[in-house]
SERO-4910 file (N, C-alpha, C, O; in steps of 0.05 Angstrom, whole numbers):
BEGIN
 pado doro    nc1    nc2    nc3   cac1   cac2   cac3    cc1    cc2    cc3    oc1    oc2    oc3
  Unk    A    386    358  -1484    397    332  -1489    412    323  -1463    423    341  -1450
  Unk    A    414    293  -1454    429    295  -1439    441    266  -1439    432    249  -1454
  Unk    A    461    260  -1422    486    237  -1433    476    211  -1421    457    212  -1406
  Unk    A    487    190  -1426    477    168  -1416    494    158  -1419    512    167  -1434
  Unk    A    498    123  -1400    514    110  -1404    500     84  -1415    490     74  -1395
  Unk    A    498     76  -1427    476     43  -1432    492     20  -1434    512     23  -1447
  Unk    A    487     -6  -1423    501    -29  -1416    485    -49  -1432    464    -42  -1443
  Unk    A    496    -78  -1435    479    -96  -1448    477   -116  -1421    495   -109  -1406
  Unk    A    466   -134  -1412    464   -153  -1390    498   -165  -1394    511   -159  -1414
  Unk    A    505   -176  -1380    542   -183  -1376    539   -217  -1383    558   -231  -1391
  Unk    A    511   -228  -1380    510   -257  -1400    518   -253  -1430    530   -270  -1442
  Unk    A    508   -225  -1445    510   -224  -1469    536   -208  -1485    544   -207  -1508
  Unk    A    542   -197  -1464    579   -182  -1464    606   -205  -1474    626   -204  -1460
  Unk    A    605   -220  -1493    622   -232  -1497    641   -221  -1518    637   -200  -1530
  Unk    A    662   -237  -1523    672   -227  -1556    655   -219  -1569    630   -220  -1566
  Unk    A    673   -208  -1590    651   -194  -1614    628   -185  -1605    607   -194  -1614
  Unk    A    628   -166  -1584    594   -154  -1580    614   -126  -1561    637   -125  -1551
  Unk    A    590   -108  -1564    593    -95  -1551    585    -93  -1517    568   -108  -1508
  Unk    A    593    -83  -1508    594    -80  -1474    579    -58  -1458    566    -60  -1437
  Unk    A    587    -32  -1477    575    -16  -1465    583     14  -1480    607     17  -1485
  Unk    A    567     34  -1486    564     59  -1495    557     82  -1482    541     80  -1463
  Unk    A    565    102  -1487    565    136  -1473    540    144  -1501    546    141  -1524
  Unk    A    515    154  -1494    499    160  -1520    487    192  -1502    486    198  -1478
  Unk    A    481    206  -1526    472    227  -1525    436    229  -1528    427    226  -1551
  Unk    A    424    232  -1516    389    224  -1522    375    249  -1509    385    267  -1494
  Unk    A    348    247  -1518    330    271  -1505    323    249  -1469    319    263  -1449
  Unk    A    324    229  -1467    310    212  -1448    320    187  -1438    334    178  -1456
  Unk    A    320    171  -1419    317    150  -1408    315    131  -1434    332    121  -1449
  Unk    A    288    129  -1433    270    119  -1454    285    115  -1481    288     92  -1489
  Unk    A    292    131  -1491    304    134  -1518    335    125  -1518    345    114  -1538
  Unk    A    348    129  -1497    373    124  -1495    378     95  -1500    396     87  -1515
  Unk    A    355     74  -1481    348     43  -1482    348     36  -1505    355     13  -1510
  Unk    A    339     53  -1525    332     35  -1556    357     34  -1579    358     19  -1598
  Unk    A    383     59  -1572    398     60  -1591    416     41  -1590    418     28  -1569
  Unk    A    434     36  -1617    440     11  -1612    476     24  -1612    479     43  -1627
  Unk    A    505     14  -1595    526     22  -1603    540     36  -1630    561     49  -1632
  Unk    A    519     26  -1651    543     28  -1668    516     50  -1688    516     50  -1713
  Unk    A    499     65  -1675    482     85  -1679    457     82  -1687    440     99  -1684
  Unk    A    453     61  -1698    418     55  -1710    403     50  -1687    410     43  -1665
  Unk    A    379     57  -1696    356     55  -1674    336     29  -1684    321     19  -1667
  Unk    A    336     20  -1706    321     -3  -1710    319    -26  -1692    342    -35  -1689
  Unk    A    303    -39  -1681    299    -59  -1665    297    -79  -1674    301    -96  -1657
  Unk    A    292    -92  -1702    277   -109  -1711    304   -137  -1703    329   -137  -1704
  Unk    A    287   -157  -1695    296   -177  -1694    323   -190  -1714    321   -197  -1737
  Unk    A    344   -189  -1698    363   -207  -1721    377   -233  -1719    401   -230  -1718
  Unk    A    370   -252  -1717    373   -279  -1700    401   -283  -1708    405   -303  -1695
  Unk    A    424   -277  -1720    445   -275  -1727    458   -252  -1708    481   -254  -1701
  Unk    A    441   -233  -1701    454   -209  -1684    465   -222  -1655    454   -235  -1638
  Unk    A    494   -214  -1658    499   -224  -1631    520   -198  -1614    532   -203  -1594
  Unk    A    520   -182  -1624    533   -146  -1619    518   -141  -1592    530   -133  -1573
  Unk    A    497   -146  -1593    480   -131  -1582    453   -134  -1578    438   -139  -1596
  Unk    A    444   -131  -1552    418   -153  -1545    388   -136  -1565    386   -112  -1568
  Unk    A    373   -152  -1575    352   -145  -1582    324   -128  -1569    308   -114  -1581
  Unk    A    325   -137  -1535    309   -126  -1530    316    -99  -1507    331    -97  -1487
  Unk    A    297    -81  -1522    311    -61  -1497    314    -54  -1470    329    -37  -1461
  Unk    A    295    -73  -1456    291    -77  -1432    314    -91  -1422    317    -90  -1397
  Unk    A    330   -104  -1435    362   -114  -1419    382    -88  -1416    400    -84  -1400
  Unk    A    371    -70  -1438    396    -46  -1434    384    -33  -1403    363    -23  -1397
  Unk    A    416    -39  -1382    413    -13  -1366    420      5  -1377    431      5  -1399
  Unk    A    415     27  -1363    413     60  -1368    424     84  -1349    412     93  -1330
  Unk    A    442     90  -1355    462     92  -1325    456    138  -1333    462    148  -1354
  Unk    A    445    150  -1312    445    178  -1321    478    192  -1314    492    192  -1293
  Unk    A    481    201  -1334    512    224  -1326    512    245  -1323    526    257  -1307
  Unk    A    494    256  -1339    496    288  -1335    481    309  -1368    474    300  -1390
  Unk    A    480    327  -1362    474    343  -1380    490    348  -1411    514    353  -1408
  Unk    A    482    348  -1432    502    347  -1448    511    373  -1459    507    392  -1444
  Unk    A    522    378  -1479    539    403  -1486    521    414  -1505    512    400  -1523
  Unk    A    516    436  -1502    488    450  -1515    501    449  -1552    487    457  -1570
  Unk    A    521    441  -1556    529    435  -1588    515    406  -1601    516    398  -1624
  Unk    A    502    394  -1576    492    365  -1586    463    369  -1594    451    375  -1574
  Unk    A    450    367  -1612    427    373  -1625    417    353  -1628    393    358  -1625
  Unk    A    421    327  -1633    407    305  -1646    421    279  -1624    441    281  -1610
  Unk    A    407    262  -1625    415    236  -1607    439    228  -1623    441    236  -1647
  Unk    A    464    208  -1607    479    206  -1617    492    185  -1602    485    178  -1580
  Unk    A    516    172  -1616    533    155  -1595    559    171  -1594    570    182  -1613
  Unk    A    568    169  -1564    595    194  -1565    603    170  -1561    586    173  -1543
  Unk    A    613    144  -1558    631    133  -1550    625    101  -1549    606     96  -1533
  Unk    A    633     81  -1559    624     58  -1554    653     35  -1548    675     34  -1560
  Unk    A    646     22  -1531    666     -9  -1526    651    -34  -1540    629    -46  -1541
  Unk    A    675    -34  -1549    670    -67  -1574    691    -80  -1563    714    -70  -1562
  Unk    A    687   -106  -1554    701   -129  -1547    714   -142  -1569    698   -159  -1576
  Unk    A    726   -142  -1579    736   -155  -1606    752   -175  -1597    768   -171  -1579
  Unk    A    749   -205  -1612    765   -226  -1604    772   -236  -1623    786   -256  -1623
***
């Protein structure tokens, strides 16, 4: 497993959304799809405004190796803008 940092584009970083998360993933790849607050579903939510829908806006920042106690993908950490 190893750590990631994932961002949303800084147009879509406003109140009430999140900004940015520390996630735990097997990959790159996988890290892009989870969402801050832990679901992996993508499906369209035209009301969703947390968090961008497509995964190609998430950057993907690599940190490092994770702690061999992490077994499963995960979010260690998320920033929520709250206004």
């Amino acid at each position: 497993m190893e750590v990631f940092l994932i961002k949303q584009p800084p147009k879509r970083a406003d109140w009430d959304t999140y900004d940015m998360a520390v996630v735990v993933d097997n990959s790159e790849e996988e890290a892009r799809t989870i969402h801050p607050d832990g679901r992996r579903d993508r499906i369209p939510r035209p009301h969703n405004r947390d968090w961008t829908n497509d995964p190609n806006e998430v950057t993907v920042e690599y940190i490092g190796k994770a702690s061999a106690h992490y077994v499963d993908p995960e979010v260690v950490c998320a920033s929520f803008r709250a206004g």
